[in-house]
C-alpha positions in Angstrom: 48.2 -106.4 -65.9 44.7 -106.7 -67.7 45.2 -107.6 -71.3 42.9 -107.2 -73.7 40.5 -110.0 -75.1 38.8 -110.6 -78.0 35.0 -112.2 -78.2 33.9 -114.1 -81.7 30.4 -115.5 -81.8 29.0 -117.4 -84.8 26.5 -120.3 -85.7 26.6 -123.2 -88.2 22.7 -124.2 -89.2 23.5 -127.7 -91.1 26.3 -127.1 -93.4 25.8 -123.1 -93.5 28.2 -120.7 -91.4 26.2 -117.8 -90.3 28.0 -114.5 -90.2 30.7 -113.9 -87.3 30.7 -110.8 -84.9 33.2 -109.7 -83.6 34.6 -107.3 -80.6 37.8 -107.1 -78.8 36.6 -108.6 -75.5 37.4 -112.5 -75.3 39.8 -115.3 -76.0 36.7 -117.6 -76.9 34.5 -118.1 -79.6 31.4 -119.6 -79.3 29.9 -121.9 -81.6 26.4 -122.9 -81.9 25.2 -125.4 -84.2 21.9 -127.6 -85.1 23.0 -130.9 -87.0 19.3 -131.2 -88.1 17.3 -129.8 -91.4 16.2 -126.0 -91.0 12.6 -127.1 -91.5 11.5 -129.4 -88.6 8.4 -131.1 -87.5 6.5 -130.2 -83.9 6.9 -133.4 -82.6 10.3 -134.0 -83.4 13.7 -133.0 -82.2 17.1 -131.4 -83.3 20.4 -132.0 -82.6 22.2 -128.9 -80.8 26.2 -129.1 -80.3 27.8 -126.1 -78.3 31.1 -125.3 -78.9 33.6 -123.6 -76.8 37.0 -122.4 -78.9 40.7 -121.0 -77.9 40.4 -118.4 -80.9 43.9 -116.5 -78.8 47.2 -116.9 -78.0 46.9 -118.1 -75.3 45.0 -121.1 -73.0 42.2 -120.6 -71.5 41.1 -122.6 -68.9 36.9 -123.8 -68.1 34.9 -125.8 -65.9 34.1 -128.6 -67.2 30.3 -128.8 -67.1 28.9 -127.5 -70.1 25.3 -127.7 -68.9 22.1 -125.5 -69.5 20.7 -122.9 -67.3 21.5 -119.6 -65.5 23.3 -122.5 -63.4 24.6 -124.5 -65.5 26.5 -121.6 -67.7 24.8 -122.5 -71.2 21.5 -120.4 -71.7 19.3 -121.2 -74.9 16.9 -118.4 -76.4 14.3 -118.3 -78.3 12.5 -116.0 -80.1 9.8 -115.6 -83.0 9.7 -114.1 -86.3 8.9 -111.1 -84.9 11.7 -110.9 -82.8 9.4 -111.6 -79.2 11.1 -114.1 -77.2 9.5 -117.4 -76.2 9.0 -118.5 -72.7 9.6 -122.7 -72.7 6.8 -124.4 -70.3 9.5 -125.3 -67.6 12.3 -124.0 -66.0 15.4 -125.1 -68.1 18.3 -125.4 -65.2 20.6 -127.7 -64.6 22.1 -127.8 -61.2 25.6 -127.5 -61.0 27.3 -128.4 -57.6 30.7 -125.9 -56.8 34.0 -128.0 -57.6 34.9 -129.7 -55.0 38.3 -128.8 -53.3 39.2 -132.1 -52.9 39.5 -133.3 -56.6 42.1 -133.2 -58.6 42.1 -129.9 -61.0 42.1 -132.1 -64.7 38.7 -133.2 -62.8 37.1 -130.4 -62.7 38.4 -128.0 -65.5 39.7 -128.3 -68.6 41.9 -125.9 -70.9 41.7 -124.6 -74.0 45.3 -124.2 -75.8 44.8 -122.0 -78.8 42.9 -123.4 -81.8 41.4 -126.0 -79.2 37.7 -126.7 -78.9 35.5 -128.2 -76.1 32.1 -128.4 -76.0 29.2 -130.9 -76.1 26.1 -132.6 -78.3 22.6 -132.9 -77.3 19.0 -133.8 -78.8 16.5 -131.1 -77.9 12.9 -131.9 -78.3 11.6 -129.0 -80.3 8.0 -129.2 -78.0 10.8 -127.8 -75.2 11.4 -124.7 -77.0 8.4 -123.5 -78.9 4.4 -123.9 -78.4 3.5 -123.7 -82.1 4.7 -124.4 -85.7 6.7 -120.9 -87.0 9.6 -119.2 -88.2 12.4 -119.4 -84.7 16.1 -117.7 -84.4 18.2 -119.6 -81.6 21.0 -118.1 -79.9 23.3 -119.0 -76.9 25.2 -117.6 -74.0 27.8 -118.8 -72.1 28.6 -117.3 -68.3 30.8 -119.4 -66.3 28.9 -121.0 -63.0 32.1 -121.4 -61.2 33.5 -117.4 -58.9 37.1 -116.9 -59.7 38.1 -118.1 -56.1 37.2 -121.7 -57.1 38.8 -121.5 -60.3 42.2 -123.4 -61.1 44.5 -123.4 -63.9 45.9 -120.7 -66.7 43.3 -117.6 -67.5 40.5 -119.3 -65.8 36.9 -118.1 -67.4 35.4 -117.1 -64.4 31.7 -115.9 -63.7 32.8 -112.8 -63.1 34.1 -112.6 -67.1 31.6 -111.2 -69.5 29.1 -113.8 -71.1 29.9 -115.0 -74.4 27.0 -114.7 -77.1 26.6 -116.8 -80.2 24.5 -115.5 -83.0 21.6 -116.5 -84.2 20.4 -119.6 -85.8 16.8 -119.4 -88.2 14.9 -122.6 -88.4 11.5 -123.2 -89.1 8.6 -125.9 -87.2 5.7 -126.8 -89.4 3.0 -128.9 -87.9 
């Protein structure tokens, strides 16, 4: 039986909570957030935490390597005031090996009971996302690496499950 699911997507920019859409398509919300001032220097950095949570009734169940890239499930983007996206200088991919059979499940997944979060903190240089000082909205997707066939454990979110969008976040580089 398919059931229905229901996708929520929204962004925190310091202590701000960006507006939340909403459709009826996932379990998960997905939370991006900078723990950094809006206004940032070029040579410095800001904080980026990505948050995965059980917004329904039931658990929902990840791999557990929240890493960026087309293969690492997390994909960051960038775009300019004017709405054109910016291309970073390199390739930003992690590698993410297929679980391997052998391990034990709580190993390699981890689930999401409802009202649950999961997710992870890192420090971004700000040289790896833009060229130039400006005005920048940053948003976030989210597609499973791991096929449904590999996946264990209760509604496993599987690459074959829509991507998960967060909205956008507006902050601004000055020289």
């Amino acid at each position: 039986m398919l059931m229905c699911d229901r996708i929520v997507a929204c962004g925190v920019l310091m202590v701000s909570v960006a507006s939340v859409g909403q459709t009826k398509q996932s379990e998960l919300h997905l939370q991006l957030a900078i723990q950094d001032h809006r206004t940032l220097s070029m040579d410095g950095s800001l904080q980026l935490t990505i948050r995965m949570e059980n917004v329904g009734e039931r658990p929902v169940t990840l791999y557990n390597k929240l890493l960026r890239g087309h293969a690492g499930g997390v994909i960051l983007r960038v775009t300019d005031d004017t709405g054109k996206e910016v291309v970073p200088e390199s390739l930003d991919d992690d590698l993410v090996p297929p679980p391997e059979p052998s391990s034990p499940a709580n190993e390699r997944f981890v689930t999401l009971y409802p009202d649950h979060l999961w997710g992870r903190t890192e420090r971004v240089l700000l040289s790896e996302l833009v060229k130039k000082p400006g005005v920048y909205h940053l948003t976030c997707t989210y597609k499973s690496p791991v096929p449904n066939t590999l996946g264990q454990g209760p509604n496993f979110w599987s690459r074959e499950r829509p991507a998960l969008e967060s909205n956008r976040l507006d902050f601004t580089v000055q020289p």
